[in-house]
TORVO-310872 format. One record per residue: x, y, z of N, C-alpha, C, O, CB in turn. Coordinates in steps of 0.001 Angstrom, whole numbers. Glycine has a CB too. Example, Ala and Ser with C-alpha at 12.3 -4.5 7.8 and 13.67 -1.06 7.14 Angstrom:
2
13190|-5690|7800|12300|-4500|7800|13200|-3300|7800|14236|-3319|8465|11308|-4473|9046
12850|-2250|7080|13670|-1060|7140|12900|30|7870|13409|1138|8039|14084|-598|5725
This chain:
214
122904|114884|104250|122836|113553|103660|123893|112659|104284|124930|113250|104585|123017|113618|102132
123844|111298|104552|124554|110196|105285|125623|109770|103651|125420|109474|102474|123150|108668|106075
126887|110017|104678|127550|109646|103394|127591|108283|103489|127474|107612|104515|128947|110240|103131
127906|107593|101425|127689|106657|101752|128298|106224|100839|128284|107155|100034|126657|106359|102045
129305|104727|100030|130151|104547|98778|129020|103582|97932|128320|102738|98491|131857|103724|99118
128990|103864|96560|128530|102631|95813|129160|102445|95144|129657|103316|94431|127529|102485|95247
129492|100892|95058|129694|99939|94190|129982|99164|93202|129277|98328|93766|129496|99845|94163
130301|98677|92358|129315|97592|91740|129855|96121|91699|131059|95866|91710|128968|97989|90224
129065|95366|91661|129991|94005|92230|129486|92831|91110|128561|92756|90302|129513|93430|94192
130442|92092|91457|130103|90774|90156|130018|91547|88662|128981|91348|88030|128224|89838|90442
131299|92635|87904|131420|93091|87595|131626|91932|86352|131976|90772|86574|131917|93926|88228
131282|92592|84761|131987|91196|84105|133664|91913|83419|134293|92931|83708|130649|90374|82443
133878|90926|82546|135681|90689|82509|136295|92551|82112|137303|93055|82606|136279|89143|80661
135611|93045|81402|136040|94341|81168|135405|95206|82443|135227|96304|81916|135546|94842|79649
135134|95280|83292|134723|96177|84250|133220|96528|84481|132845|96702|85641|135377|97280|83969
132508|96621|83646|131106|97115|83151|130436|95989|83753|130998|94939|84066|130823|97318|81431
128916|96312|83940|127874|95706|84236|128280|95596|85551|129344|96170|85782|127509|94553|83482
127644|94912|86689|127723|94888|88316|126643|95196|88380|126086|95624|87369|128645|95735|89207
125988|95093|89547|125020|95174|90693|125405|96635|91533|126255|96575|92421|125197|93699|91731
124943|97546|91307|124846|98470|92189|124717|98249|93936|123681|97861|94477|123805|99082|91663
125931|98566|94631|125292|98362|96783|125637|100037|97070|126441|100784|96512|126877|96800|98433
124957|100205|97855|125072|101198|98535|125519|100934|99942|124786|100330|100725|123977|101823|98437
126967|101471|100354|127323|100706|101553|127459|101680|102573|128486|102294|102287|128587|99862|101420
126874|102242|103816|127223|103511|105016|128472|102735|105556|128242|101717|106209|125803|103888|106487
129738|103103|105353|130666|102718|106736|130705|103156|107930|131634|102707|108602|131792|102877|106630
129697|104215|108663|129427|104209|109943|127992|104229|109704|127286|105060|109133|130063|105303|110806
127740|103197|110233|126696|102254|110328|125806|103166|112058|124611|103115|112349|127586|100223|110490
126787|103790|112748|126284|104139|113673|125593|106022|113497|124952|106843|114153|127422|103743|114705
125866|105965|112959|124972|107892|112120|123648|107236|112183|122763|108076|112349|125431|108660|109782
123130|105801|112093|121971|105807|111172|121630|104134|111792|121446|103098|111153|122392|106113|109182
121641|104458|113762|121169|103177|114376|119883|102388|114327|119706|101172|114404|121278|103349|115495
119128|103267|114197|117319|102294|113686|117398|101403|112496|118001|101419|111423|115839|103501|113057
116274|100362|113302|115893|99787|111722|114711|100698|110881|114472|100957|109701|115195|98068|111877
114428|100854|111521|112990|102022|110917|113976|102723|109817|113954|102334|108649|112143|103576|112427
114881|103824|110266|115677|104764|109686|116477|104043|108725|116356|104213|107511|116467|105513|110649
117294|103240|109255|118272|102274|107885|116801|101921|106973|116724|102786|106100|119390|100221|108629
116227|101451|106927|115086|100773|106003|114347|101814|105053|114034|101542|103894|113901|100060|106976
114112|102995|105651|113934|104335|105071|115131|105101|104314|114771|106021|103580|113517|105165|106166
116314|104873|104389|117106|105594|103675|117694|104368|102882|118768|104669|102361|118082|106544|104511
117335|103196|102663|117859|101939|101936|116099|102136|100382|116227|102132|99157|117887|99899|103593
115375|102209|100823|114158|102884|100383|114767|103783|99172|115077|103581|97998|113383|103798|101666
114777|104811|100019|115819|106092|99717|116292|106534|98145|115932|107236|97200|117253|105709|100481
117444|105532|98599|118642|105202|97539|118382|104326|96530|118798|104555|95394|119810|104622|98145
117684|103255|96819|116945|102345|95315|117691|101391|95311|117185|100546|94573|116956|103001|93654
118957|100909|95870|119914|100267|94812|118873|98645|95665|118109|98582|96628|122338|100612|95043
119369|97660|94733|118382|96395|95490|119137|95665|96848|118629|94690|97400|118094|94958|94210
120062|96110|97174|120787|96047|98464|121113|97356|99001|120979|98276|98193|122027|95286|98341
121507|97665|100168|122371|98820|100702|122359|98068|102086|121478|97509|102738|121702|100584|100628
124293|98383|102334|124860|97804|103238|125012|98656|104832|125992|99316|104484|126086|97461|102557
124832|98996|105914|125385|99333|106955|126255|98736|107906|125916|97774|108595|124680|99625|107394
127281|99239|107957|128375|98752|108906|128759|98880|110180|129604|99670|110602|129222|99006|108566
128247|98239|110684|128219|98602|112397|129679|98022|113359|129659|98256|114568|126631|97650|113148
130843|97311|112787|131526|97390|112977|132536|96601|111933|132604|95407|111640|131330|97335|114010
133561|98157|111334|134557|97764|110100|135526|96932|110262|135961|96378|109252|135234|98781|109572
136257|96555|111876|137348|95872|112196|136940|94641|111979|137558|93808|111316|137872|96087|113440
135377|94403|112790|134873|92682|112812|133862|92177|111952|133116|91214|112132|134265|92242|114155
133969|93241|110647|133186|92774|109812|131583|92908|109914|130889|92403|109032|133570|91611|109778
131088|93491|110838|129629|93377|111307|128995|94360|110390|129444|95503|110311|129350|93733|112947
127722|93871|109525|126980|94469|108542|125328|93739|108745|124851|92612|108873|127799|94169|106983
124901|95002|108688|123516|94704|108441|122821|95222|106583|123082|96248|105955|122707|95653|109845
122085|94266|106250|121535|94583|104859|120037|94890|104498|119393|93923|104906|121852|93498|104085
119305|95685|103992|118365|96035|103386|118022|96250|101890|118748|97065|101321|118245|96816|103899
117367|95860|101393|116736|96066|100276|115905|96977|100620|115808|97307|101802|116193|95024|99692
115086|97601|99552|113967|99230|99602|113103|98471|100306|112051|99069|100528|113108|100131|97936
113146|97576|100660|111326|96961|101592|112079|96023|102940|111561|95760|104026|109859|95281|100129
112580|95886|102759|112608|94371|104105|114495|94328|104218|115347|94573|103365|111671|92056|103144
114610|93898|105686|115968|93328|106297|116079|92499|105873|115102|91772|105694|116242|93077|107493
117416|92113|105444|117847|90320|105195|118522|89926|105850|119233|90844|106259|118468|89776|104092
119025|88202|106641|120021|87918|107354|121079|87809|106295|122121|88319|106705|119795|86762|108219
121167|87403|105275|122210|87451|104356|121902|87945|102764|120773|87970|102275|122748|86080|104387
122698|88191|102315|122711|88222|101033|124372|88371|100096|125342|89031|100471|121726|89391|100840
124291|87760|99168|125611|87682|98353|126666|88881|97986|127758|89062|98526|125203|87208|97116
125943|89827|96704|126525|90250|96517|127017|91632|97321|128133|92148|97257|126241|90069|95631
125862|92081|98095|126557|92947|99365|127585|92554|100262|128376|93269|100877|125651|93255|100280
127467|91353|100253|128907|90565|101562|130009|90553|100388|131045|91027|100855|128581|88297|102444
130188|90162|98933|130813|90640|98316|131622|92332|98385|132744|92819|98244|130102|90313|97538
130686|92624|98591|131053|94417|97936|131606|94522|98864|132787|94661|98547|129953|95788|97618
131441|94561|100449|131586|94830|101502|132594|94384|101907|133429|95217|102260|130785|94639|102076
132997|92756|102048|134238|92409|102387|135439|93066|101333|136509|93312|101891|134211|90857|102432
135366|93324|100087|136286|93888|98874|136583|95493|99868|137742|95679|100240|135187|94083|96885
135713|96357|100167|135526|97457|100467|136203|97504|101853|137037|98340|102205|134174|97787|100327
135748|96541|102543|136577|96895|104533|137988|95948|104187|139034|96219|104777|135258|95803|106599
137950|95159|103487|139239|94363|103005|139591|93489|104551|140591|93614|105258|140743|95644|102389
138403|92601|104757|138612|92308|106442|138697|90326|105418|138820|89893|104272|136564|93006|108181
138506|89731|107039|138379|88237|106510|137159|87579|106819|137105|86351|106748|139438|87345|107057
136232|88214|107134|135254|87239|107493|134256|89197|107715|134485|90389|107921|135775|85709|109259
133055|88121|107445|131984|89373|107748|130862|88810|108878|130240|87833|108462|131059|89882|106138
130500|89255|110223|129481|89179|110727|127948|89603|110560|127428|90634|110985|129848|89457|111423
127459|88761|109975|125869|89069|109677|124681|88066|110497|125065|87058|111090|125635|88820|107920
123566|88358|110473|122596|88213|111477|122536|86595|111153|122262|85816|112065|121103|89224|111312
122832|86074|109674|122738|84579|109333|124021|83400|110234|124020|82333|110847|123011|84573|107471
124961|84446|109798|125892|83463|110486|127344|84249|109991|127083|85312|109429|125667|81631|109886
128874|83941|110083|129695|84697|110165|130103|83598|108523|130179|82418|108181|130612|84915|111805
130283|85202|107876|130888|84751|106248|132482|84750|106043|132973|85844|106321|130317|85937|105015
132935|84272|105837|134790|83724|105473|134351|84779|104783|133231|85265|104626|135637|82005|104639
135913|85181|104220|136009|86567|102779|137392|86330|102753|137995|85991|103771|135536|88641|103104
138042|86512|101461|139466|86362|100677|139178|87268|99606|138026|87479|99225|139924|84766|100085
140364|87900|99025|140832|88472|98057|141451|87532|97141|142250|86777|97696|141598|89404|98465
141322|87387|96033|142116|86660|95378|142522|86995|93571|142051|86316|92659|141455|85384|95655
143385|88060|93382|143851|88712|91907|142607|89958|92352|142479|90774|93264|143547|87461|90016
141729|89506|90990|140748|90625|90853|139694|90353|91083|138848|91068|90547|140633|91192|89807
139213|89244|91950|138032|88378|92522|138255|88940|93742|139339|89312|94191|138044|86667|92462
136928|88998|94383|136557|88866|95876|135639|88140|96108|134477|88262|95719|136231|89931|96512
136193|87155|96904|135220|85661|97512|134851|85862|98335|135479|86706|98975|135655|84368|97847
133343|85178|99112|133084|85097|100408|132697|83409|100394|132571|82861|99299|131871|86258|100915
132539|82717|101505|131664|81375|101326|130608|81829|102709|130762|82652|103612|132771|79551|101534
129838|81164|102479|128368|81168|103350|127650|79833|102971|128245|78967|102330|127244|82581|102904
126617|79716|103301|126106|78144|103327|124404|78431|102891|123887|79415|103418|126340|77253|105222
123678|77714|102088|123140|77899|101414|121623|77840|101947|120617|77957|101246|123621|77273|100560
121675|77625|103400|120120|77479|104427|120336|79319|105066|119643|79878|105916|120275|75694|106316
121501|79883|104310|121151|81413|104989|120178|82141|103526|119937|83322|103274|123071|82571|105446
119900|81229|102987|119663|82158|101859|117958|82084|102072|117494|81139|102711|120384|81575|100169
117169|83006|101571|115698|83311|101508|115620|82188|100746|116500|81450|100304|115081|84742|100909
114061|82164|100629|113695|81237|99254|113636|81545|97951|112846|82435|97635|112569|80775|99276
114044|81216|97419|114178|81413|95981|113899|79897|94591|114315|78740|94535|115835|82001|96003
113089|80661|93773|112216|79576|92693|113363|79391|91599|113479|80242|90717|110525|80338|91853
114281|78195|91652|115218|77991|90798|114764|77435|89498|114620|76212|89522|116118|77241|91375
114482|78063|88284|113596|77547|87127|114770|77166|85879|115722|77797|85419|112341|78896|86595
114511|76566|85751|115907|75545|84359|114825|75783|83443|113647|75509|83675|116546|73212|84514
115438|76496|82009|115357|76591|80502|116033|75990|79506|117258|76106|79541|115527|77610|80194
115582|75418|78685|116383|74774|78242|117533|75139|77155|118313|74368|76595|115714|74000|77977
117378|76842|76996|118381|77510|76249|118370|78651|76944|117498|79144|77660|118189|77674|74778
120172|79260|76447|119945|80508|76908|118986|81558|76664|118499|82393|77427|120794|80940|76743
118750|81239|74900|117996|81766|74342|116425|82184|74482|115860|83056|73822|118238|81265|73650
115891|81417|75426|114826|81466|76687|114798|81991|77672|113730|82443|78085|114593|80619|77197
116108|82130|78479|115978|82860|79299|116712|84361|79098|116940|85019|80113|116308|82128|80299
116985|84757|78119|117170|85592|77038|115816|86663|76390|115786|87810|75942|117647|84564|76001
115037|85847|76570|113819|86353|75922|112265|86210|77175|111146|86183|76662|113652|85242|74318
112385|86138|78615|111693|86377|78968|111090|87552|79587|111870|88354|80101|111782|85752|79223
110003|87764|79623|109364|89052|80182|108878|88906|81802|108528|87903|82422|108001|89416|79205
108992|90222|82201|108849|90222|83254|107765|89625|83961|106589|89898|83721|108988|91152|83420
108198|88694|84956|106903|87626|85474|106068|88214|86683|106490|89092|87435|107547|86042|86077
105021|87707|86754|104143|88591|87661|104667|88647|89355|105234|87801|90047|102518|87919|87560
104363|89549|89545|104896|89938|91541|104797|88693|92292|104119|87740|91909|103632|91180|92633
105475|88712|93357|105091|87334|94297|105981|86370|94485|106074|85802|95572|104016|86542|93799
106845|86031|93307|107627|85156|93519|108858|85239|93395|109063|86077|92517|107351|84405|93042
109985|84765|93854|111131|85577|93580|111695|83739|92484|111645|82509|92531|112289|86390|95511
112247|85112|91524|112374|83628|90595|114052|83848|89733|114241|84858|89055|110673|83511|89066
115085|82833|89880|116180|83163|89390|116101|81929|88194|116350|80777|88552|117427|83232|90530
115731|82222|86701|116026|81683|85457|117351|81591|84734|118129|82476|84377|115316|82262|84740
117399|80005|84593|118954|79695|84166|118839|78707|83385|117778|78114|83188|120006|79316|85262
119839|78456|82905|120364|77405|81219|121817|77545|81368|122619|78359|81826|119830|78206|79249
121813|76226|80695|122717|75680|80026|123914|76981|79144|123137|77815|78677|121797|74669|79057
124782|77234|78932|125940|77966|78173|126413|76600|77636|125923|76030|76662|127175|78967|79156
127355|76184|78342|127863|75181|78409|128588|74346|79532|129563|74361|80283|128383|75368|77664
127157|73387|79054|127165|72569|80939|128729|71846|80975|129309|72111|82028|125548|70778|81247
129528|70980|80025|130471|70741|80794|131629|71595|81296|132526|71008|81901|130835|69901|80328
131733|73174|81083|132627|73687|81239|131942|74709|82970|132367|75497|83815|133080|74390|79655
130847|74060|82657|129779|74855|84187|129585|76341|83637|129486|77050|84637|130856|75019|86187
129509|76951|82738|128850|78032|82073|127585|78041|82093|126936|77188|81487|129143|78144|80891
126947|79155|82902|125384|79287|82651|124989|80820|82254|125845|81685|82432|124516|78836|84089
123910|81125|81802|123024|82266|81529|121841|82350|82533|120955|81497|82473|122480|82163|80086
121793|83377|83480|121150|83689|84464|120484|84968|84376|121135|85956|84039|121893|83589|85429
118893|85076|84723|118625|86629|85096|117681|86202|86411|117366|85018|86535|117700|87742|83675
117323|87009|87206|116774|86990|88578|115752|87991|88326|115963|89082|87796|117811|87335|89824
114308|87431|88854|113455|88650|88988|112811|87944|90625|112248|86907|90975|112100|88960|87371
113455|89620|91496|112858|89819|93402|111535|89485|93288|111132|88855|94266|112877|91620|94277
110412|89762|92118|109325|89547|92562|108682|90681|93709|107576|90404|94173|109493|88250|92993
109214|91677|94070|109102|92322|94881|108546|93511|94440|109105|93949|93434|110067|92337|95448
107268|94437|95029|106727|95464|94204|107944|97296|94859|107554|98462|94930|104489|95436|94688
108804|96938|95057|109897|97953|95418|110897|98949|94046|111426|100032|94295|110999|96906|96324
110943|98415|92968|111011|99213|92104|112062|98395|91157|112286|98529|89954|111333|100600|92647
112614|97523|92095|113500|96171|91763|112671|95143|90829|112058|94199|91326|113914|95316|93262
112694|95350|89687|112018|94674|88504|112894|93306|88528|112509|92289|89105|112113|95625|86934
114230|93425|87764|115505|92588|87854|116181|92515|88426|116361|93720|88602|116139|92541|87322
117111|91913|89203|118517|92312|90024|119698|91691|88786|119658|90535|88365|118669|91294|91943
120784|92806|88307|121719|92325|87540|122916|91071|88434|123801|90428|87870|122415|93751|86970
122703|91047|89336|123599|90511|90107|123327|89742|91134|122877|90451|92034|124231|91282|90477
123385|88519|91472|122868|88000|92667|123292|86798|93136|122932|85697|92718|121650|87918|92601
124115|87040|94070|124847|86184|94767|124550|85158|95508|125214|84122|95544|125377|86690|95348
123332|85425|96274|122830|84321|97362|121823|83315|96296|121611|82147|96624|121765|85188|98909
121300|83824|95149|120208|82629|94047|121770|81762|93540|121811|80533|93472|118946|83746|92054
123141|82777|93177|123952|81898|92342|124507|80633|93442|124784|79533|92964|125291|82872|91588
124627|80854|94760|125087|79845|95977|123951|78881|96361|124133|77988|97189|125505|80701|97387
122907|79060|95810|121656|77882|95916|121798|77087|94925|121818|75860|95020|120139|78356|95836
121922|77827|93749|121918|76947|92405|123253|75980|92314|123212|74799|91968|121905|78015|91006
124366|76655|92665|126003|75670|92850|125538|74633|94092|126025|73509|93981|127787|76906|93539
124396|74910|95625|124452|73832|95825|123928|72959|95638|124188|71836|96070|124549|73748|96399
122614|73450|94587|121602|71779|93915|122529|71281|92989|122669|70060|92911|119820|72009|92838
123305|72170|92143|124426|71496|91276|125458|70511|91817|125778|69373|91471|125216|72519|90730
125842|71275|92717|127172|70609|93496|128673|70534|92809|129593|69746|93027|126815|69058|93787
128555|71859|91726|129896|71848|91197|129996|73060|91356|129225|73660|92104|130232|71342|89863
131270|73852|90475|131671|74899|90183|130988|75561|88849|130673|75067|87767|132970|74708|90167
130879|77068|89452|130097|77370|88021|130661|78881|87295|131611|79464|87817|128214|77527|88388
130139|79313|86337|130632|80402|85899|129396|80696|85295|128870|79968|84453|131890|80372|85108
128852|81916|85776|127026|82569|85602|127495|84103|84894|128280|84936|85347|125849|82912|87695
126871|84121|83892|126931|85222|83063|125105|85834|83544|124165|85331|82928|127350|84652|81139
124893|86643|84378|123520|87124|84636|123325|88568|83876|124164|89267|83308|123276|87254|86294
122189|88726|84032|121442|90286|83446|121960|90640|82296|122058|89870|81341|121662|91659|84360
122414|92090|82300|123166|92487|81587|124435|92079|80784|124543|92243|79569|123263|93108|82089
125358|91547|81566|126574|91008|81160|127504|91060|82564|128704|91337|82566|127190|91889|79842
126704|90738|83756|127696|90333|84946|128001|89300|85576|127065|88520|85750|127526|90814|85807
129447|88869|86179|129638|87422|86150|129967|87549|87504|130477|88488|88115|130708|86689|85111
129548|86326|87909|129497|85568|88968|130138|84030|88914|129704|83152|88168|128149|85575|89268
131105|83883|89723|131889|82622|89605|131270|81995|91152|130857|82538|92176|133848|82908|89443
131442|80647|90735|131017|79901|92164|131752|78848|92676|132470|78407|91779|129725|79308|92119
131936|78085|93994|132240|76737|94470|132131|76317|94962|132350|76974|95980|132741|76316|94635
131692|74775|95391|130794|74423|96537|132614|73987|97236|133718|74049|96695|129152|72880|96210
132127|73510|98798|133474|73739|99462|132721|72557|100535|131508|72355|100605|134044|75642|100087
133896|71785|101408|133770|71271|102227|132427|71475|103312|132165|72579|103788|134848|71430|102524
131874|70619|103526|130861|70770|105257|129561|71497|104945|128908|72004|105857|131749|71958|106724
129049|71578|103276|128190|72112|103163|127894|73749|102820|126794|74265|102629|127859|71682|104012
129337|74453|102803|130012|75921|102194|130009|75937|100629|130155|75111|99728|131729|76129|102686
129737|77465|100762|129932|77498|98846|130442|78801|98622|129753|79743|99015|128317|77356|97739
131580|79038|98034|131793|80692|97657|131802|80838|96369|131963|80167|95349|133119|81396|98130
131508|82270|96809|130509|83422|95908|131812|84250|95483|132596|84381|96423|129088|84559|96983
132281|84922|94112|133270|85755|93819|132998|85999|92515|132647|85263|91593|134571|85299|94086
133390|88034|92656|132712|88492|91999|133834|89370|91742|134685|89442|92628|131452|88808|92412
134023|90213|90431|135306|91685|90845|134043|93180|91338|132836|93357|91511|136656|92387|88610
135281|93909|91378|134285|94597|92757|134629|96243|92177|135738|96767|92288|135088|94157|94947
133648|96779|91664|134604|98487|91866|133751|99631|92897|132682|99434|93475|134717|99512|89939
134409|100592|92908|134016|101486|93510|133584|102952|92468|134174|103705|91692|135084|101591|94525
132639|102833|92843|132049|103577|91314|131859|105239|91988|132439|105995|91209|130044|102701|90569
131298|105968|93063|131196|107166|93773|131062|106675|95431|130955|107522|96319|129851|108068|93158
């Protein structure tokens, strides 16, 4: 078996809840995309990271079905995990900082897939929805409390891979801060938080706390 560390990222204030990544730090055991895509399959988690080089940050990402040029909370996990400053990915090169018990990255919000940003008008709605049919990838959000930028978030991939929900999701929370254009604080899924900020030149970072779970 390819060893490999997981995770969990965008953890909320007591430790619990996160997003499961599955991250290979030699990225080179396991050079195909065929093979990475089959053992990302594999493992289930709705990301898994390979690292093809730990000094310069270079990572490639998969979900159980398809490559991505970017995604959030794996460039999260990943920069927390190589403890570098910047991560190289196929979208474009991500800044990364440490900061207390946060780990930030910024990236820009045309690396992100498409995603169906749907506004409820309570949490309590998006609280109570059921799982929506395949096809669309849809991240549902409300109001907490809009002047303090508090929201209630859950994400469904839409994807028939086994990924019903994602508790965690970094690249829908950096779309939504940039139609907003402020700072936010996203309580998603379960009970995991995601802090956000939009930043100079069209940048927005993503920060999440980060553990290492096996």
């Amino acid at each position: 078996m390819t060893a490999y560390d997981v995770l969990r990222v965008s953890c909320g204030p007591r430790g619990g809840y996160g997003n499961e990544l599955g991250v290979v730090r030699e990225g080179s055991v396991m050079p195909g995309r065929d093979e990475r895509q089959e053992f990302a399959a594999k493992l289930g988690f709705s990301e898994t990271v390979f690292v093809d080089d730990p000094e310069r940050g270079v990572i490639d990402i998969y979900t159980p079905t398809s490559r991505l040029p970017f995604a959030g909370h794996p460039c999260v996990g990943t920069a927390w995990l190589l403890d570098v400053p910047e991560l190289v990915t196929p979208a474009g090169v991500v800044g990364a900082r440490q900061d207390g018990e946060f780990c930030w990255i910024e990236a820009r919000a045309e690396w992100v897939p498409p995603r169906t940003l749907r506004q409820y008008a309570t949490a309590a709605e998006v609280d109570g929805l059921t799982l929506p049919p395949k096809g669309e990838w849809i991240y549902a959000w409300a109001w907490l409390d809009e002047p303090a930028g508090r929201i209630r978030a859950r994400a469904f991939p839409g994807r028939d891979d086994g990924i019903d929900e994602d508790e965690a999701t970094g690249a829908a929370a950096l779309l939504l801060t940039d139609r907003l254009g402020r700072a936010l604080n996203i309580t998603q899924g379960m009970g995991s938080q995601i802090l956000t900020a939009p930043q100079p030149h069209g940048w927005t970072e993503v920060g999440g706390r980060v553990r290492l779970e096996r």
